[in-house]
C-alpha positions in Angstrom: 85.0 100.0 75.1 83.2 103.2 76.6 82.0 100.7 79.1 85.9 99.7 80.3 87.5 103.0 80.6 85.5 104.2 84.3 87.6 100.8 85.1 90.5 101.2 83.3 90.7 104.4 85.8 89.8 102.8 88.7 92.5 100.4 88.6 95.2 103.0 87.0 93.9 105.4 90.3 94.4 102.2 92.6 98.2 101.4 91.0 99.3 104.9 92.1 97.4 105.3 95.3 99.0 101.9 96.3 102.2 103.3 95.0 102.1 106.6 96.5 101.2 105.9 100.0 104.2 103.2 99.8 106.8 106.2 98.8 105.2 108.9 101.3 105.7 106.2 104.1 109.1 105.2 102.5 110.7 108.8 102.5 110.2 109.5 106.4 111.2 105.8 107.3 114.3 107.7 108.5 112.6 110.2 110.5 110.4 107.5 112.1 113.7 105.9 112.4 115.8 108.5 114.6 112.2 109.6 116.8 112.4 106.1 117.8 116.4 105.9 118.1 116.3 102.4 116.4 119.4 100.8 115.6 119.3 98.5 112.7 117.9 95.1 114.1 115.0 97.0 115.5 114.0 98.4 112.3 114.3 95.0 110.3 112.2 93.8 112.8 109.6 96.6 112.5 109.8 96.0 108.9 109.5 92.4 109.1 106.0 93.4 110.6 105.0 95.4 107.9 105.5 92.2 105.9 104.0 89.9 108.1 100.8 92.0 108.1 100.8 91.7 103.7 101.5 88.0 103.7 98.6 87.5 106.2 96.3 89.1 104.6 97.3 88.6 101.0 96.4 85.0 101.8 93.0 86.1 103.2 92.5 88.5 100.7 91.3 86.1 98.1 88.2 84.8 99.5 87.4 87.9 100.2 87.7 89.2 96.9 85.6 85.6 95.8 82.6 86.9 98.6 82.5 90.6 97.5 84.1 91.4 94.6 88.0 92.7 93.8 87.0 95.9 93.4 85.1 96.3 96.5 88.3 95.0 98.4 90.5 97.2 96.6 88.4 100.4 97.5 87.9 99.5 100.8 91.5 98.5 101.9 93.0 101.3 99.9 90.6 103.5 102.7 92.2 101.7 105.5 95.7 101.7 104.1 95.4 105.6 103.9 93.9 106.0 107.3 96.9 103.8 108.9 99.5 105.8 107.6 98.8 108.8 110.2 99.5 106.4 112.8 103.0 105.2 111.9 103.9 108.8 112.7 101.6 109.2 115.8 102.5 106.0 117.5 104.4 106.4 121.3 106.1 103.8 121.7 108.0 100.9 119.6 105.3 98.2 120.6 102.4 100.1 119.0 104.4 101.0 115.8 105.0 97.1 115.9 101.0 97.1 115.6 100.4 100.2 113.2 103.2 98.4 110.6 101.7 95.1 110.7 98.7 96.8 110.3 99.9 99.1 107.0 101.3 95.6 105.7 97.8 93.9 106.0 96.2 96.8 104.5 98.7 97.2 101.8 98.3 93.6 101.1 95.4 93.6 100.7 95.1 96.2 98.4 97.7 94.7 96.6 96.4 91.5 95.5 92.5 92.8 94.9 93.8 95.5 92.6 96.0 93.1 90.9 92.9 90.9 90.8 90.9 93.5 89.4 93.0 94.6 86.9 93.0 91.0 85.4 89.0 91.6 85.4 89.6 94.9 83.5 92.2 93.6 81.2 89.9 90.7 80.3 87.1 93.0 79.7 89.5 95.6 77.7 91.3 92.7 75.6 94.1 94.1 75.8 97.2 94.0 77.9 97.3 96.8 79.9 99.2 95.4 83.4 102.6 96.4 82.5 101.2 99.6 82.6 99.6 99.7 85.4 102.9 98.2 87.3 104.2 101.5 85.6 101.9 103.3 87.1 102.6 101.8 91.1 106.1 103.4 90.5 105.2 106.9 89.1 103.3 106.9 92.4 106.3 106.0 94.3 108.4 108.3 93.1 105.4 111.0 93.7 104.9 109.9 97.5 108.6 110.2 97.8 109.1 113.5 96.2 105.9 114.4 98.7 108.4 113.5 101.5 111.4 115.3 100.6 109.2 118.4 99.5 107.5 118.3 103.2 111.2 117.8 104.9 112.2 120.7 103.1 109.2 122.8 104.3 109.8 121.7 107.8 106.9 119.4 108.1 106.8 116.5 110.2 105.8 113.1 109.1 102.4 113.2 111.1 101.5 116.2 109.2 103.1 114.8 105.9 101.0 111.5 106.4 98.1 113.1 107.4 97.8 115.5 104.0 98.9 112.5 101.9 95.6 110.5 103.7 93.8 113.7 102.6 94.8 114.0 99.4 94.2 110.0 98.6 91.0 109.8 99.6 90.0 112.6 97.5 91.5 111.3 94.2 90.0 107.5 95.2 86.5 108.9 95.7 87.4 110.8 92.2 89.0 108.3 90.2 87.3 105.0 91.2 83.3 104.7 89.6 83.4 101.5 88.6 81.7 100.0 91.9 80.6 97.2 89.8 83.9 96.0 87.8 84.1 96.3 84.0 
């Protein structure tokens, strides 16, 4: 059991990371939104890139995991998912927010199914059921990111500085949280 819990934290840390970057970029959709003056067919479509970018690399995602482990994938596109989210504020044009969405998609995606796929590994090493939780866990971060947005509106801050603390701030707490480079 001692032997589980640096994974039970991993995967509880990747749950709300995933979680949390979702609501910070959710809360300043419409400030991206108006800076862009997009009307409501260009944001679906922007949207439908971000979605694009998951479904492609959620079906890549599992060889990779296979090759070099679920955890590895999870740490790794959790890094890349943080360091995208700067960009969807920073981009200067609508063409290049195209790119940075699919991109936050892909990563997201990616991050989705290999800490999903890890937390099977960890729940098979735990014997117990612990995923509901951990879905639980994706929404508390959520709801955090999103309070981070209104909290930053409130202060003034725009989303590239908003972004840019919430990158900060993850990869602080995923360098923290996560030790179990090798799985359970």
């Amino acid at each position: 059991m001692g032997e589980v819990r640096p994974a039970i934290r991993s995967a509880v840390c990747y749950f709300f990371l995933n979680g949390f970057l979702f609501g910070v970029w959710a809360s300043r959709i419409p400030t991206i939104r108006d800076k862009f003056s997009l009307g409501e067919q260009e944001l679906g479509l922007l949207l439908l890139c971000m979605g694009v970018g998951a479904v492609l690399a959620m079906a890549l995602t599992g060889r990779w995991c296979d090759n070099f482990g679920q955890y590895y994938i999870a740490k790794r596109a959790a890094w890349l998912m943080a360091a995208n989210i700067p960009l969807l504020a920073l981009a200067p044009n609508t063409v290049t927010l195209g790119i940075v969405m699919f991109l936050y998609g892909a990563f997201g995606g990616a991050l989705d199914m290999a800490m999903n796929g890890f937390a099977t590994e960890v729940e098979e090493a735990y014997r117990k059921s612990i995923m509901s939780r951990l879905h639980g866990t994706w929404s508390i971060g959520a709801g955090t990111g999103a309070a981070t947005g209104i909290l930053a509106s409130a202060a003034g801050s725009g989303p590239a500085q908003h972004f840019l603390l919430a990158t900060v701030l993850m990869m602080a707490v995923s360098d923290n949280g996560s030790s179990a480079e090798g799985g359970p």
